[in-house]
C-alpha positions as protocol buffer text, in pm:
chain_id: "A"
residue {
  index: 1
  type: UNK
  ca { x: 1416 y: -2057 z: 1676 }
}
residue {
  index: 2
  type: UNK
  ca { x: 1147 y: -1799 z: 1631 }
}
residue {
  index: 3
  type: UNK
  ca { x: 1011 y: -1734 z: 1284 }
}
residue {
  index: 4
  type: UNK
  ca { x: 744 y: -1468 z: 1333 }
}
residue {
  index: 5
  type: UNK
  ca { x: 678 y: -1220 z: 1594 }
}
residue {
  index: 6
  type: UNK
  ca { x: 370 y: -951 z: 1581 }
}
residue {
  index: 7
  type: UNK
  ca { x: 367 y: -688 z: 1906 }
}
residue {
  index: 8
  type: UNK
  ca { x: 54 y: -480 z: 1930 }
}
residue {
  index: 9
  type: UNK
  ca { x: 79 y: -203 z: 2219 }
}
residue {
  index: 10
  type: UNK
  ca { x: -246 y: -17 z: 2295 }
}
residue {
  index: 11
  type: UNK
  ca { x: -317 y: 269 z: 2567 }
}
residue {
  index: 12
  type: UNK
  ca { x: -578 y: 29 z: 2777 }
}
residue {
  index: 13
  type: UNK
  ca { x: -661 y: 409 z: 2962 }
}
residue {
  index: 14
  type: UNK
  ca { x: -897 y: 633 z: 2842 }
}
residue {
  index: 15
  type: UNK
  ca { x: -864 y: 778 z: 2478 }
}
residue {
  index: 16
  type: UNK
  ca { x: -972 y: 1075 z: 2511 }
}
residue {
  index: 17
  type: UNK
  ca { x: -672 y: 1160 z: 2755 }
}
residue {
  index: 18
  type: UNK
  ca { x: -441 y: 1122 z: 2402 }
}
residue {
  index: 19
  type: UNK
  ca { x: -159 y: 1006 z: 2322 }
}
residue {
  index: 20
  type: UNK
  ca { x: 98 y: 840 z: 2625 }
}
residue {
  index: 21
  type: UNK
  ca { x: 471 y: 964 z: 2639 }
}
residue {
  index: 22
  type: UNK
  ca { x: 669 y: 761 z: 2833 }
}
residue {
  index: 23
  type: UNK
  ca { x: 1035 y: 746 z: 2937 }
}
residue {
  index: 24
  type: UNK
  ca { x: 1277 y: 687 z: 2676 }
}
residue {
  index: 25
  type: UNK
  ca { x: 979 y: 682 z: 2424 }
}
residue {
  index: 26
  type: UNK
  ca { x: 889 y: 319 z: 2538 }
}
residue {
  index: 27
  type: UNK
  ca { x: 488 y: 136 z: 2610 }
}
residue {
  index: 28
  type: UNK
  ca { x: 283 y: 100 z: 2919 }
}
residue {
  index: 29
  type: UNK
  ca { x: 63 y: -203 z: 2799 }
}
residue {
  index: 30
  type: UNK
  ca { x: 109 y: -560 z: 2590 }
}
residue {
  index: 31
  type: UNK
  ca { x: -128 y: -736 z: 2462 }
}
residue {
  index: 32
  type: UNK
  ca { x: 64 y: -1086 z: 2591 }
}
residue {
  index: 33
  type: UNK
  ca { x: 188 y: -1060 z: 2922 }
}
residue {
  index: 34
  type: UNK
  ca { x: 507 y: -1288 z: 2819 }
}
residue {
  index: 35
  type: UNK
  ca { x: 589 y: -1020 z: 2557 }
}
residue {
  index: 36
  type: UNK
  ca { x: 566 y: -734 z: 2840 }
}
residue {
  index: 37
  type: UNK
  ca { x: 791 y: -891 z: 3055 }
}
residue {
  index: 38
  type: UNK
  ca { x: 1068 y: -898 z: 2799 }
}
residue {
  index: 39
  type: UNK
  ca { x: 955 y: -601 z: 2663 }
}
residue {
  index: 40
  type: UNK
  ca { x: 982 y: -321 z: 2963 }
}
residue {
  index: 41
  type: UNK
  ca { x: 948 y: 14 z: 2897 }
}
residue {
  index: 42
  type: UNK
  ca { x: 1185 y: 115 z: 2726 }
}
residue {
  index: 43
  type: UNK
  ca { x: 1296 y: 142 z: 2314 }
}
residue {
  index: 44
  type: UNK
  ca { x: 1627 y: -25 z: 2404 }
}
residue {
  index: 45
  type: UNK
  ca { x: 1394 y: -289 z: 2554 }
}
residue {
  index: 46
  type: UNK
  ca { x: 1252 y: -334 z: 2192 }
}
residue {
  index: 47
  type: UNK
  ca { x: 1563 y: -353 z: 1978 }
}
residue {
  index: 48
  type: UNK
  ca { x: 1701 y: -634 z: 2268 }
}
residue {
  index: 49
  type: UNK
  ca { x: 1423 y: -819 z: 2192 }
}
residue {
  index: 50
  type: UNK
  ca { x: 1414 y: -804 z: 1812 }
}
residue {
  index: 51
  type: UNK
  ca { x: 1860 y: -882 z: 1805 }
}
residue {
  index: 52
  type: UNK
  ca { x: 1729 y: -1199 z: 2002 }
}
residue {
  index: 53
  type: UNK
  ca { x: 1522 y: -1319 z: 1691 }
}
residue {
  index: 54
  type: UNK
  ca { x: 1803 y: -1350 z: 1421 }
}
residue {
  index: 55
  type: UNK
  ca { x: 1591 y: -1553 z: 1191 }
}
residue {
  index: 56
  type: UNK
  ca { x: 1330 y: -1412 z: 1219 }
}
residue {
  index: 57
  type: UNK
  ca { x: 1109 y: -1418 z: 850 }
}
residue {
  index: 58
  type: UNK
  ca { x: 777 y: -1190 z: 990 }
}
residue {
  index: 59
  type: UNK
  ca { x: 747 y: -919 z: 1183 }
}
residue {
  index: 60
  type: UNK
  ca { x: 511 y: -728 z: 1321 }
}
residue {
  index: 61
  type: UNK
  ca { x: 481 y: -412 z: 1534 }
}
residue {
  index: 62
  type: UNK
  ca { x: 142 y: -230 z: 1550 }
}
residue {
  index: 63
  type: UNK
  ca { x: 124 y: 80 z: 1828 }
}
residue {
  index: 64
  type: UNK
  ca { x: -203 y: 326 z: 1900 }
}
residue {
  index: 65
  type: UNK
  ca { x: -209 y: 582 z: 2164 }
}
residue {
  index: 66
  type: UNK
  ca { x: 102 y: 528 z: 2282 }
}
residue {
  index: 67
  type: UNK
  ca { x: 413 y: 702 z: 2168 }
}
residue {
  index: 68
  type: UNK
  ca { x: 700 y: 527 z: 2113 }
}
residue {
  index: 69
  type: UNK
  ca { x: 1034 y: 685 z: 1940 }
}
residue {
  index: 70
  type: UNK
  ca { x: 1098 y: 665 z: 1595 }
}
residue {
  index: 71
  type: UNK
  ca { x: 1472 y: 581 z: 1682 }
}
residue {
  index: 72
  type: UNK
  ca { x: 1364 y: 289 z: 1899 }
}
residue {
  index: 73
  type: UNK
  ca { x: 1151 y: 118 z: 1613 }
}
residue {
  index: 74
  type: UNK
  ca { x: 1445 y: 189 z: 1388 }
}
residue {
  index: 75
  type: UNK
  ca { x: 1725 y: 73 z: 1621 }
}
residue {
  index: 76
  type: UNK
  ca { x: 1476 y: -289 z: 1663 }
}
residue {
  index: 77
  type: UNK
  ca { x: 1417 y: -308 z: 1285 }
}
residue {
  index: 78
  type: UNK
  ca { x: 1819 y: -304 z: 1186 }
}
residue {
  index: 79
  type: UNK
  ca { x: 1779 y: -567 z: 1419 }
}
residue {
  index: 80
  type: UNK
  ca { x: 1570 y: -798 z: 1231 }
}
residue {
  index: 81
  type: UNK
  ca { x: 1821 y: -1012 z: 1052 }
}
residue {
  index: 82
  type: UNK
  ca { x: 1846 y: -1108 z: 679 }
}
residue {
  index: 83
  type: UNK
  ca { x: 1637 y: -1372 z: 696 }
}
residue {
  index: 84
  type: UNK
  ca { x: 1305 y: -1150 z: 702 }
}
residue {
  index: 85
  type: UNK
  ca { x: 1028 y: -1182 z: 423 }
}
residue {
  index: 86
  type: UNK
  ca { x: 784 y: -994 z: 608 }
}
residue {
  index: 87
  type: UNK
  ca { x: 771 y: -644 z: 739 }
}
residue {
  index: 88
  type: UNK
  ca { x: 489 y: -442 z: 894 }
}
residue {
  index: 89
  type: UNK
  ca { x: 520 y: -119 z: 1135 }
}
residue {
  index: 90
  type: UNK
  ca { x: 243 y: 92 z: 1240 }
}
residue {
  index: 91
  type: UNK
  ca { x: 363 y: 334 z: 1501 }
}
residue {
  index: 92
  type: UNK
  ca { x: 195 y: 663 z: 1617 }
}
residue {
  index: 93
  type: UNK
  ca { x: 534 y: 839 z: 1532 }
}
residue {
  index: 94
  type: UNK
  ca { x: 651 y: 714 z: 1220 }
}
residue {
  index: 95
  type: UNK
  ca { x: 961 y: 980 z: 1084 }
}
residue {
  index: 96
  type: UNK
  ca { x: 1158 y: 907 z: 831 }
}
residue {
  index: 97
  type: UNK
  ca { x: 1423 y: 701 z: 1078 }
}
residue {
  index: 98
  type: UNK
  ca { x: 1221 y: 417 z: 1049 }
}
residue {
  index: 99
  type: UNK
  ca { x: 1166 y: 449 z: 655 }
}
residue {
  index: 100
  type: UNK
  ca { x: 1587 y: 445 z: 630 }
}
residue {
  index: 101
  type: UNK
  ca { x: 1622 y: 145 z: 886 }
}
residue {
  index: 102
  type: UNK
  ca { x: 1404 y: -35 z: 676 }
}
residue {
  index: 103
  type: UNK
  ca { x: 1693 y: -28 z: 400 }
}
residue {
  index: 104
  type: UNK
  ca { x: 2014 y: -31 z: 596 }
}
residue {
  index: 105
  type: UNK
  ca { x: 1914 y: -338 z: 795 }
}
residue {
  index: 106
  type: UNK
  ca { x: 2010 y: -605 z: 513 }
}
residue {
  index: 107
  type: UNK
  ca { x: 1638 y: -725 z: 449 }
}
residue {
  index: 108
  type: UNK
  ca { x: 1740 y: -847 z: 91 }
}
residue {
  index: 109
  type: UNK
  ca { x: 1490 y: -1119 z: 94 }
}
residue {
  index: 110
  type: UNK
  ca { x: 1223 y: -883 z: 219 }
}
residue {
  index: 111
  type: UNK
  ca { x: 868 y: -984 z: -5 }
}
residue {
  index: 112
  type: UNK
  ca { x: 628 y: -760 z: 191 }
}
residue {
  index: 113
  type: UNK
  ca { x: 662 y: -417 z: 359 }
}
residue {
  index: 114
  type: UNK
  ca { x: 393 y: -190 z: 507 }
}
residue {
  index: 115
  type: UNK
  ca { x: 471 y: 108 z: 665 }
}
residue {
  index: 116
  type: UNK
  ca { x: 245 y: 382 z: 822 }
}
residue {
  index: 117
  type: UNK
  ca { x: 81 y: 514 z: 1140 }
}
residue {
  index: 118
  type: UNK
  ca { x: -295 y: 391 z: 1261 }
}
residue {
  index: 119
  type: UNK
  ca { x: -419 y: 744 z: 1219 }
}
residue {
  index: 120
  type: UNK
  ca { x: -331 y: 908 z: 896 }
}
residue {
  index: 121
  type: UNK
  ca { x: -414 y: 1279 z: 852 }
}
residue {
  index: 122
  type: UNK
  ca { x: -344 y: 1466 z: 512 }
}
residue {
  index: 123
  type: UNK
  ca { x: -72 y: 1685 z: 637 }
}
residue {
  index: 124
  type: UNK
  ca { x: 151 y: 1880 z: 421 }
}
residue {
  index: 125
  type: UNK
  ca { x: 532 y: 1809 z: 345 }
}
residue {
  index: 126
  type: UNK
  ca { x: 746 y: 1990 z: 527 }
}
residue {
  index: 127
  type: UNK
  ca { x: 1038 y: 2167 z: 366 }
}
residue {
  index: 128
  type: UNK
  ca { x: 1285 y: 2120 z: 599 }
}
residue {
  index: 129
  type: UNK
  ca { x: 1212 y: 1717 z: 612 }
}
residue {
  index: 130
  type: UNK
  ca { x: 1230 y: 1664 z: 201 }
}
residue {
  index: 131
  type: UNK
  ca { x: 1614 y: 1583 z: 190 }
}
residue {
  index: 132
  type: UNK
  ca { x: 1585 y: 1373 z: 465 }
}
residue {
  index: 133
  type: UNK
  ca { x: 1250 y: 1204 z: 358 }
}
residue {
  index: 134
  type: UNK
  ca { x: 1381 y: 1194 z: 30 }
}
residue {
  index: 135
  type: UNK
  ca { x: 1746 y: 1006 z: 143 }
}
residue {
  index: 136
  type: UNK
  ca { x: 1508 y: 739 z: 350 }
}
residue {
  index: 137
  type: UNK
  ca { x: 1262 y: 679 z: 84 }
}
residue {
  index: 138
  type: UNK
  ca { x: 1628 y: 640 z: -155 }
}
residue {
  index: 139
  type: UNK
  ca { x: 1755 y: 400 z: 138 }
}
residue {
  index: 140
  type: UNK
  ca { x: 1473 y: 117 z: 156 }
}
residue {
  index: 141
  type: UNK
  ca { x: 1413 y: 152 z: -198 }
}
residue {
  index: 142
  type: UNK
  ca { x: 1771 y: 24 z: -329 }
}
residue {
  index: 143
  type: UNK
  ca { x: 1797 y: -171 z: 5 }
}
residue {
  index: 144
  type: UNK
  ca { x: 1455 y: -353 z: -83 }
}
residue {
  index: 145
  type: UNK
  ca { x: 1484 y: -515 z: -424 }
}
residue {
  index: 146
  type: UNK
  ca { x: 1299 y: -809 z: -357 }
}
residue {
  index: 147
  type: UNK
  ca { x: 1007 y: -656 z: -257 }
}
residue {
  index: 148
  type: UNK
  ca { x: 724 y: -762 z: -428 }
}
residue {
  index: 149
  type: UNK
  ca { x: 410 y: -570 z: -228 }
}
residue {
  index: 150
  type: UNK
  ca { x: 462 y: -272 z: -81 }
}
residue {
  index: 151
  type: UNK
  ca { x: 149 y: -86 z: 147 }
}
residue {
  index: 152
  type: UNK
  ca { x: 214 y: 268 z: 225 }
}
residue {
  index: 153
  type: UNK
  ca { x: -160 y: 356 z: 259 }
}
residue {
  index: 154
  type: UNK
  ca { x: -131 y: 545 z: 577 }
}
residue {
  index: 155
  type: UNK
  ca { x: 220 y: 680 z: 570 }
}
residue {
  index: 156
  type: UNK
  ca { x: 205 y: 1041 z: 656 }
}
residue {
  index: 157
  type: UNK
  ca { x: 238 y: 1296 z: 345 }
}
residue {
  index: 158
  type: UNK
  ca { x: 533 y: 1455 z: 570 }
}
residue {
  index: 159
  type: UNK
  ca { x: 772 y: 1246 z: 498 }
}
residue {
  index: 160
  type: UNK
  ca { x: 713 y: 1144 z: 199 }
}
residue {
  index: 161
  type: UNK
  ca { x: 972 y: 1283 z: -112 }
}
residue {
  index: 162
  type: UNK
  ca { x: 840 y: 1503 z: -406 }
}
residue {
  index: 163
  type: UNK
  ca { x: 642 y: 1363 z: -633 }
}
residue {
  index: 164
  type: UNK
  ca { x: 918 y: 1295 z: -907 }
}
residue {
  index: 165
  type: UNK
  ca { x: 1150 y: 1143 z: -699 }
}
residue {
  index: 166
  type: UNK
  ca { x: 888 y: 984 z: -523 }
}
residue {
  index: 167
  type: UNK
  ca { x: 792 y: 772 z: -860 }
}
residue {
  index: 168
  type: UNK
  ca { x: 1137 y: 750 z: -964 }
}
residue {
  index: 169
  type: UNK
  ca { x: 1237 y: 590 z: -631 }
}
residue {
  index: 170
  type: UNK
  ca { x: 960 y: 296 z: -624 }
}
residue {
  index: 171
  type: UNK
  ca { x: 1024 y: 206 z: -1025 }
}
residue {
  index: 172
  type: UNK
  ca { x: 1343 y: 85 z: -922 }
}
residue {
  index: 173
  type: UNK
  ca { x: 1164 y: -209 z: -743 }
}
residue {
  index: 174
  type: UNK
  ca { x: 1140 y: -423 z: -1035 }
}
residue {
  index: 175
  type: UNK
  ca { x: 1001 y: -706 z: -867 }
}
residue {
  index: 176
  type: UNK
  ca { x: 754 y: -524 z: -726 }
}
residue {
  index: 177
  type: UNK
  ca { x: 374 y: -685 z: -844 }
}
residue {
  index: 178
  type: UNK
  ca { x: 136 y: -453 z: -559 }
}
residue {
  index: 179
  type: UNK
  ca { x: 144 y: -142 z: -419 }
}
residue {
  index: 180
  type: UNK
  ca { x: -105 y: 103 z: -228 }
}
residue {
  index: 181
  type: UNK
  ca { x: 39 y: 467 z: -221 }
}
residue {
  index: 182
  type: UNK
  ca { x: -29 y: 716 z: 63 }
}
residue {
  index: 183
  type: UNK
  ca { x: -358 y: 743 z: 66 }
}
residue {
  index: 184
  type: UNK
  ca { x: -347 y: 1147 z: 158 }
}
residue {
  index: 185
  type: UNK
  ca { x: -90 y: 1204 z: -133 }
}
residue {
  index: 186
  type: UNK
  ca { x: -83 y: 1450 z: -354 }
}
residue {
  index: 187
  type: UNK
  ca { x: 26 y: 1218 z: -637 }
}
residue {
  index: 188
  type: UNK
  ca { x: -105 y: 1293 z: -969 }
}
residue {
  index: 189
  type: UNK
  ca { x: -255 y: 1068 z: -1319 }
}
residue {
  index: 190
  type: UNK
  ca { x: 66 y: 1108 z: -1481 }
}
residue {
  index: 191
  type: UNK
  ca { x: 291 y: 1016 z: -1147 }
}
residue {
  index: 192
  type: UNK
  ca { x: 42 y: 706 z: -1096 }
}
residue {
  index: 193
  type: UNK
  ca { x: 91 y: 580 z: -1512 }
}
residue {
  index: 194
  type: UNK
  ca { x: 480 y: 657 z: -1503 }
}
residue {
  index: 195
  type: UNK
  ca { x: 504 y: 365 z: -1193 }
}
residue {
  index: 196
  type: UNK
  ca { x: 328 y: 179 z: -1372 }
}
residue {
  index: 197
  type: UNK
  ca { x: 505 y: 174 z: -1717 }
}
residue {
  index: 198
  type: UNK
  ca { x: 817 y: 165 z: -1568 }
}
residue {
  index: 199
  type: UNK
  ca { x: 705 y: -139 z: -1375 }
}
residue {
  index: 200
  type: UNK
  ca { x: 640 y: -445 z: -1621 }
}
residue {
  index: 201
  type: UNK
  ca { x: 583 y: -719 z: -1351 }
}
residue {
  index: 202
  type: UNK
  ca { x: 290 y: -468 z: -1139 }
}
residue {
  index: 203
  type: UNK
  ca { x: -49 y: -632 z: -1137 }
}
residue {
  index: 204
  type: UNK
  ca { x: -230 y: -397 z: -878 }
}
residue {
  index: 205
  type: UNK
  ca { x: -200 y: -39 z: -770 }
}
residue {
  index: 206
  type: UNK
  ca { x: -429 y: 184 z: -489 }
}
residue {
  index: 207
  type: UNK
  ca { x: -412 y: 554 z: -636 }
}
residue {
  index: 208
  type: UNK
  ca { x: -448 y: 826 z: -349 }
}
residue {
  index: 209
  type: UNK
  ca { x: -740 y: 914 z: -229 }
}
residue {
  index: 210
  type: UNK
  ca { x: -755 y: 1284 z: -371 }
}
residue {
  index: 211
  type: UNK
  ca { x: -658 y: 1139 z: -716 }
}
residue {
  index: 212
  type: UNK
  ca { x: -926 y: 860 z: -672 }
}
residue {
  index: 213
  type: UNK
  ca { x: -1178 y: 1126 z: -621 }
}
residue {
  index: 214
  type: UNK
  ca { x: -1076 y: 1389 z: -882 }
}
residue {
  index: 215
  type: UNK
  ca { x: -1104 y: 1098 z: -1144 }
}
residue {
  index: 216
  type: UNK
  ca { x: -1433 y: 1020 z: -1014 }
}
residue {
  index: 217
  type: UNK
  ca { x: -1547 y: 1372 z: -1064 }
}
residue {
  index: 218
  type: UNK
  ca { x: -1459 y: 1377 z: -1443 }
}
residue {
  index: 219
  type: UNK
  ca { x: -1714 y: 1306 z: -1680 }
}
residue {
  index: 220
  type: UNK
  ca { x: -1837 y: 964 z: -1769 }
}
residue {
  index: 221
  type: UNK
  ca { x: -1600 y: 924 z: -2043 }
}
residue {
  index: 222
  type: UNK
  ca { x: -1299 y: 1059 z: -1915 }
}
residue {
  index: 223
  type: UNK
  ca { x: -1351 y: 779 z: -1625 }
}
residue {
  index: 224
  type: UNK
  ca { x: -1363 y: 502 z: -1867 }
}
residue {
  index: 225
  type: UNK
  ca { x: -1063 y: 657 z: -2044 }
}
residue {
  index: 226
  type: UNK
  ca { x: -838 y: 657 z: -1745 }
}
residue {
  index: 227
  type: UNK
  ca { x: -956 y: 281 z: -1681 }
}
residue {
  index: 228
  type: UNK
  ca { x: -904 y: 165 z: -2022 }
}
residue {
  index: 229
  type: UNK
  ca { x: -546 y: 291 z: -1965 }
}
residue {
  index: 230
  type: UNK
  ca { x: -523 y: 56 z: -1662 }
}
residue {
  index: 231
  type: UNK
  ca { x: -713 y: -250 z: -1780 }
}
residue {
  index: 232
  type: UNK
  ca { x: -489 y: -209 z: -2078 }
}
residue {
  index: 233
  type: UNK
  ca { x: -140 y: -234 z: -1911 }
}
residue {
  index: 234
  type: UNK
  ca { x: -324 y: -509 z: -1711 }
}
residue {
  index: 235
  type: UNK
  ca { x: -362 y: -390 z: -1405 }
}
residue {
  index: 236
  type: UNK
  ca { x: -612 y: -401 z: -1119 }
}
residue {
  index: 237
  type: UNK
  ca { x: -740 y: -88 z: -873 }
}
residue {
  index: 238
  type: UNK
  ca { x: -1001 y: -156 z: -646 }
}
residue {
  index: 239
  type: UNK
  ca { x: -1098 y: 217 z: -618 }
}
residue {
  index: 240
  type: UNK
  ca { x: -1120 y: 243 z: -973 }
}
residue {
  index: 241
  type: UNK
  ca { x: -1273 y: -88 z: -1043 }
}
residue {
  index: 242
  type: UNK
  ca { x: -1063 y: -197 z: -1277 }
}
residue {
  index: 243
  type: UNK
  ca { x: -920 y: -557 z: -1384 }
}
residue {
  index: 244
  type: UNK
  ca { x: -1058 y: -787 z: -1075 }
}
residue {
  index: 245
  type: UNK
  ca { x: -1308 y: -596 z: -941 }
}
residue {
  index: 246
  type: UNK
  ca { x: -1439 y: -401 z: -1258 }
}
residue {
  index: 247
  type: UNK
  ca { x: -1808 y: -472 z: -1316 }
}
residue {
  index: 248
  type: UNK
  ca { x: -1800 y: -308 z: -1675 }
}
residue {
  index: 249
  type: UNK
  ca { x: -1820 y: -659 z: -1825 }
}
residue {
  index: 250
  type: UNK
  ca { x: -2134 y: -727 z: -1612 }
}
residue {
  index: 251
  type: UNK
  ca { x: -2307 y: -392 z: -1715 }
}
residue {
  index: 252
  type: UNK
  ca { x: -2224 y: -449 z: -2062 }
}
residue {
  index: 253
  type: UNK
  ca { x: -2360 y: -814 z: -2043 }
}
residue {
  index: 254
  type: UNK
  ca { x: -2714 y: -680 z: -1867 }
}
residue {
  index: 255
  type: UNK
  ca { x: -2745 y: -394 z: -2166 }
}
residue {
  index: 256
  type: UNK
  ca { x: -2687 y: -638 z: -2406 }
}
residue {
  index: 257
  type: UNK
  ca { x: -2977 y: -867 z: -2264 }
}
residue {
  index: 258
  type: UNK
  ca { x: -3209 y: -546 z: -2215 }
}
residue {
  index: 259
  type: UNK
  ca { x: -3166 y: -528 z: -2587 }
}
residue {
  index: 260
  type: UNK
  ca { x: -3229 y: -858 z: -2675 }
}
residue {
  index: 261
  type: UNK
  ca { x: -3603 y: -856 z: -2491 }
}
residue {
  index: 262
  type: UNK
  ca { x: -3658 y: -547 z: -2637 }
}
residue {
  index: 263
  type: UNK
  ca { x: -3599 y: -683 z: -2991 }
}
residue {
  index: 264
  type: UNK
  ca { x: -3787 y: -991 z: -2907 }
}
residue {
  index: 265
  type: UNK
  ca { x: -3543 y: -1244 z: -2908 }
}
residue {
  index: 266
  type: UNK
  ca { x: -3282 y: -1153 z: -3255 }
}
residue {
  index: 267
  type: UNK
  ca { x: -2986 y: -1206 z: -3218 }
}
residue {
  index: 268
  type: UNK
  ca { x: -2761 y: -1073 z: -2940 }
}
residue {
  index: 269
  type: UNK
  ca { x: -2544 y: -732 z: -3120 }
}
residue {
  index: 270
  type: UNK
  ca { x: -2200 y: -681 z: -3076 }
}
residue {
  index: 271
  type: UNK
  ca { x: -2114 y: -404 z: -2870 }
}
residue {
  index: 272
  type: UNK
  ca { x: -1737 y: -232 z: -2979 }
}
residue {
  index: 273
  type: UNK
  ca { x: -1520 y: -152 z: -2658 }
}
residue {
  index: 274
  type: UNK
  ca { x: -1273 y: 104 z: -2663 }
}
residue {
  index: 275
  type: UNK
  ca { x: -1170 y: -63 z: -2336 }
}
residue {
  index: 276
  type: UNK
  ca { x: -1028 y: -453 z: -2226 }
}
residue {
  index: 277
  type: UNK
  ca { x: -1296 y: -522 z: -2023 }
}
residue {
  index: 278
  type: UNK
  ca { x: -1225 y: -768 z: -1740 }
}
residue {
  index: 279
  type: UNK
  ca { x: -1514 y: -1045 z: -1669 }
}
residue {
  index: 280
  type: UNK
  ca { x: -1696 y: -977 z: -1366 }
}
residue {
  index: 281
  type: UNK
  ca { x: -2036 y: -1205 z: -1371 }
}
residue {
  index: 282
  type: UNK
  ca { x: -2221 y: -1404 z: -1552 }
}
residue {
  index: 283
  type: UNK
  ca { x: -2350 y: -1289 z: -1917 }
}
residue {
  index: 284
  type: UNK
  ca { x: -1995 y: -1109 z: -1949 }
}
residue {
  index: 285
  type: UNK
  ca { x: -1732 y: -1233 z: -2216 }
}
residue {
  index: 286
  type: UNK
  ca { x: -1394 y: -1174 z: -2119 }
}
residue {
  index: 287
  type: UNK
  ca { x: -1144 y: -1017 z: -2365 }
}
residue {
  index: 288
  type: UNK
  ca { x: -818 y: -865 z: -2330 }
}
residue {
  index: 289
  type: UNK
  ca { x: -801 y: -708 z: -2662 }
}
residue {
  index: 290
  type: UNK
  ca { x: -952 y: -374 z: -2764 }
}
residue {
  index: 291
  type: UNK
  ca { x: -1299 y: -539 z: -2822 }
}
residue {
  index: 292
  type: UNK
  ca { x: -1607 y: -716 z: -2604 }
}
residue {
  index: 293
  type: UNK
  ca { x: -1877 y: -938 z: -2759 }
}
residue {
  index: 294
  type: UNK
  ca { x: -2121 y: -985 z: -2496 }
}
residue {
  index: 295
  type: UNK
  ca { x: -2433 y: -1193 z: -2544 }
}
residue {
  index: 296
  type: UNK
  ca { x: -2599 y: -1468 z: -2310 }
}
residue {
  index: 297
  type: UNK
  ca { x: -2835 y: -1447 z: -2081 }
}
């Protein structure tokens, strides 16, 4: 039987015409012609064709330009079987259907999830959406506890829950080791470090972009402060460069040397860290204590 399945659906018309609505919210074009024969046009098409994959352990539904409804992708999704380890939807019309379906459909062995839209715009919440956003993001949360990576880069803001019970929501995913937040959300510093505490086994986390840039646009050593924190609890940020893909242990290394030629050839010094500084080249000495010796050349 079938073990992984990835649809992509693309307008193949011009862009600039926008967005295609179709009858019962289904797709004009596949990109393999077998796929569009079972497929149709129609969302009831694409929750037949999902119940026919039982065991199904990855799938994969990507849609641009084309509008297809969010209670179509949900109705396929609680169609996916137990059996899935793999989940990734990116749908023009994401809504907070397809967040919910995402818990409800029995996915206990889910490992990876990614949810969003291929063109995410920093909209506001909407008031009248946060007790439903808020009972989704609930839903696939408690109906998700084996997830251990979670991508929610490009979910819209609009659906998402406040920011409290936004951070209370993902702690309870205690398995969970990566995570990339929406990438337009208004999430602060102190929702960012509460995930993290309250998540021992996290390794890597993608701040939002506003947050990512407000840090940026603090002093010098209010940037190393906030990293410290992270490289502390031992964990990686590629926006921050921190853990894996920090290159303080390489500066620190190159100052070191430029001091050495400058003092013709004594002895490297030792240069006190407030920081666990994470190697990143040659010359760098890696410690995960609350000091850094770095010396050779």
């Amino acid at each position: 039987s079938l073990s992984s399945l990835s649809i992509s659906i693309k307008k193949q018309s011009n862009p600039s015409t926008g967005p295609l609505d179709l009858p019962g919210g289904g797709v004009d074009t596949l990109s393999a012609p077998p796929v569009q024969a079972a497929l149709g046009s129609s969302d009831a098409s694409l929750a037949a064709l999902t119940s026919l994959c039982p065991k199904l352990k990855s799938f994969s539904l990507r849609v641009e330009d084309v509008r297809v409804s969010d209670s179509g992708v949900s109705q396929a999704i609680k169609g996916l079987g137990s059996h899935l380890a793999r989940l990734s939807i990116d749908t023009q019309t994401i809504e907070a259907e397809t967040v919910m379906a995402v818990g409800i459909a029995g996915c206990h062995q889910l490992k990876y999830l990614k949810l969003g839209t291929p063109n995410p715009m920093p909209h506001q919440p909407q008031d009248g959406k946060q007790i439903q956003s808020q009972t989704a993001f609930k839903t696939l949360c408690l109906g998700c506890p084996a997830l251990t990576e979670m991508d929610l880069s490009s979910l819209p803001t609009s659906i998402l829950p406040r920011e409290e019970e936004m951070c209370r929501l993902i702690s309870k995913l205690h398995s969970l080791r990566k995570i990339l937040l929406p990438r337009h959300s208004p999430l602060s510093l102190m929702g960012v470090i509460s995930i993290i505490k309250n998540l021992p086994s996290l390794r890597f986390i993608e701040p939002p972009l506003p947050l990512v840039d407000a840090i940026k646009g603090q002093p010098y050593s209010s940037q190393q402060e906030v990293k410290a924190t992270l490289e502390r609890l031992g964990i990686s940020s590629e926006s921050l460069h921190t853990g894996e893909y920090s290159t303080t242990g390489l500066e620190e290394a190159r100052r070191v040397n430029e001091q050495m030629a400058k003092s013709n050839g004594q002895r490297p010094m030792l240069l006190g860290a407030r920081d666990s500084v994470m190697a990143a080249g040659a010359g760098a000495i890696y410690s995960r204590d609350s000091e850094l010796a770095c010396a050779v050349q």
